[in-house]
N, C-alpha and C positions, 0 to 999 in steps of 0.2 A: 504494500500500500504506500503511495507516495506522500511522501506532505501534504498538500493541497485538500486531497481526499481525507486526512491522516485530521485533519482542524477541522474539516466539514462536520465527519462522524463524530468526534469530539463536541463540538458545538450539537448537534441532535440530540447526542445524547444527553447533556446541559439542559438543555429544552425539556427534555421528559423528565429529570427529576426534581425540574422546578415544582412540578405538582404534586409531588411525593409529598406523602403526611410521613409523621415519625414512625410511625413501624414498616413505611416501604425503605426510609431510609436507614434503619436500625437494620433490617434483612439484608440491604447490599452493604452496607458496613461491616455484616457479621458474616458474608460468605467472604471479600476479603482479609476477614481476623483483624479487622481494626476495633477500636472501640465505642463501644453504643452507646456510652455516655454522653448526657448532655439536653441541650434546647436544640429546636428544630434548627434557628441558624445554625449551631454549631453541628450539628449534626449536616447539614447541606451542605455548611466550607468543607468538611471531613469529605465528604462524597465530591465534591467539586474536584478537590485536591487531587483523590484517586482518580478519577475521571484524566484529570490534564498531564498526570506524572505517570501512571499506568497502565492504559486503556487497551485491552488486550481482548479479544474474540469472545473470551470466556464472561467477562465482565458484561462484555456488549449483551452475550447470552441470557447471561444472568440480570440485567436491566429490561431485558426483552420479554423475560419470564416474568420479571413483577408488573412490567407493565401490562402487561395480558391477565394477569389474576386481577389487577386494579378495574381493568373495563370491564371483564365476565362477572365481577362484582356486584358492581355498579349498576350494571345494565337491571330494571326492575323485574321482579317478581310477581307472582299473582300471588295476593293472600292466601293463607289457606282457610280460614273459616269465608271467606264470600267465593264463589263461583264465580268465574270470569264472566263475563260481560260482556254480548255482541254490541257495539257501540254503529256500528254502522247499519242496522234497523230504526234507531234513533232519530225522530226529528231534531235538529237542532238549527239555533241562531248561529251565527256568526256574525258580526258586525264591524263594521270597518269603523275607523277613526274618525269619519263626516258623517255616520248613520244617524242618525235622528230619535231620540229618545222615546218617541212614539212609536217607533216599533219594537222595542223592548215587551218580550210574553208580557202575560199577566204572571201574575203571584202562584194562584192554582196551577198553571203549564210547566212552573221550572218543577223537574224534578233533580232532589240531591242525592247525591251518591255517596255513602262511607268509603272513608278511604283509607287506605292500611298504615299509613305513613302519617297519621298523625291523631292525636286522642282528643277527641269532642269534649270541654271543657263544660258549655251551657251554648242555648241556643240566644242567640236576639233576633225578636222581632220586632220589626218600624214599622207601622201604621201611619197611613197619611201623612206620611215623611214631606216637606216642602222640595220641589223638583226646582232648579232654576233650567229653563229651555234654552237661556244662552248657547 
């Protein structure tokens, strides 16, 4: 691999583990046996460092593998106590940025959906809420 090429991949990989949280950076710290002590800076200069002074096939490997656990993570789940949900039988609005407050459903038409990703604290309801048409 030439220079040129040699600071591109360098710099890529830079790029990916700017997103890293502390345990993607503690993992590639601990498969090069360095130390996982620390605050997330420090933990990133740690990994930066290795990255510009050692950047070797295996490493690339191994930043390529966390980055692939991070997105197959990431990527959502279906609950398991609800049943997924045909969404595209579904009437729905859509409404652009200049749509007009008058075509907003009524009250009765929205239907809400539980969603797994977060816990219903209490509902509020507004009644004859003042609209400004502006």
């Amino acid at each position: 691999m030439d220079a040129a090429s040699n600071v591109i991949v360098q710099m890529n990989a830079l790029d990916v583990i700017k997103t890293y949280r502390v345990p993607e950076l503690q993992a590639l710290l601990e498969y090069a046996r360095l130390s996982r002590q620390g605050n997330k800076s420090e933990l990133f200069q740690r990994c930066k460092l290795l990255i510009s002074s050692n950047l070797t096939p295996q490493l690339l490997n191994k930043i390529n593998q966390i980055n692939l656990a991070r997105i197959s993570s990431s990527r959502p789940s279906h609950s398991p106590q609800a049943p997924p949900r045909n969404f595209s039988t579904q009437q729905s609005v859509v409404l652009t940025p200049t749509s007009s407050i008058d075509n907003l459903p009524l009250p009765q038409q929205i239907q809400y959906v539980n969603l797994p990703f977060y816990e219903k604290i209490r509902t509020i309801e507004c009644i004859n809420m003042p609209v400004d048409k502006k």
